[in-house]
C-alpha positions in Angstrom: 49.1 -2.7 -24.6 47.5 -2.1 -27.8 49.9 0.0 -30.6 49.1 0.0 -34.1 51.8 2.2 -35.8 51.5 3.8 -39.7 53.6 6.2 -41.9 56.8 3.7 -41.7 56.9 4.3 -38.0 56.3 7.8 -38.0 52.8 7.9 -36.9 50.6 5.4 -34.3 47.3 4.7 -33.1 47.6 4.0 -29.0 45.0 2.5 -26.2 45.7 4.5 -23.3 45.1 3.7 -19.3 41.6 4.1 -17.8 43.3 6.6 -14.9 43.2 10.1 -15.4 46.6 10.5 -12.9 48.3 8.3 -15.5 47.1 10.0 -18.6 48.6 13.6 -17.2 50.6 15.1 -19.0 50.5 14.0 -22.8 50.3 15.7 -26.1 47.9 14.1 -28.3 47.2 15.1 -31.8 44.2 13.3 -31.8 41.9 11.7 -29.1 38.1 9.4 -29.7 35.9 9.5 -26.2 34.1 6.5 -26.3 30.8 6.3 -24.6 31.3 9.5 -22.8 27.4 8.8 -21.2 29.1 6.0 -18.9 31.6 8.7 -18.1 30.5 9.5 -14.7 32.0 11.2 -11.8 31.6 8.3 -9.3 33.9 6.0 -12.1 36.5 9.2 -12.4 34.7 10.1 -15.8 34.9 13.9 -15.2 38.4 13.9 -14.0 39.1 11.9 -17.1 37.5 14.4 -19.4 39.1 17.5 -17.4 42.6 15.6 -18.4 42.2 14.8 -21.4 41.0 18.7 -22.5 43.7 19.5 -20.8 46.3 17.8 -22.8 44.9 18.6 -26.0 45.0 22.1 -25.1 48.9 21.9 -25.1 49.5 20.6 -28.3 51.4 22.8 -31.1 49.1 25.6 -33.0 45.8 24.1 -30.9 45.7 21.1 -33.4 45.1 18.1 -31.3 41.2 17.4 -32.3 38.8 15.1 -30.4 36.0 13.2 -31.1 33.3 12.2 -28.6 31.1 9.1 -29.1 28.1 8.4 -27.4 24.5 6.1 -28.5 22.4 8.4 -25.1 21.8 11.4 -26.8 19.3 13.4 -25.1 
């Protein structure tokens, strides 16, 4: 598992799983979608995006922000 970690320990940069189950439940402050056109529903894409809104919708004062990457623009 990948951790990079800043601010003396206060702050840190984390890879997180590939299953939406086991990303339930967290409270990001911040959140980069990677190629969010390979994020389909047959490869649990959707559910993954549903869970991840979700989570960032229960941070403090709305604050968590998100960033979605993608090169298939349309």
């Amino acid at each position: 598992k990948e951790i990079i970690y800043a601010d003396k320990g206060r702050a840190r940069i984390e890879a997180v799983t590939s299953s939406p189950r086991a990303l339930e439940g967290g409270r990001p402050t911040a959140v980069t979608l990677g190629e969010t056109h390979h994020w389909l529903e047959s490869t649990q894409g959707h559910e993954m995006a549903a869970v991840i809104e979700r989570n960032a919708t229960k941070s403090a004062d709305g604050q968590t922000r998100t960033l979605a990457n993608t090169n298939a623009y349309e």
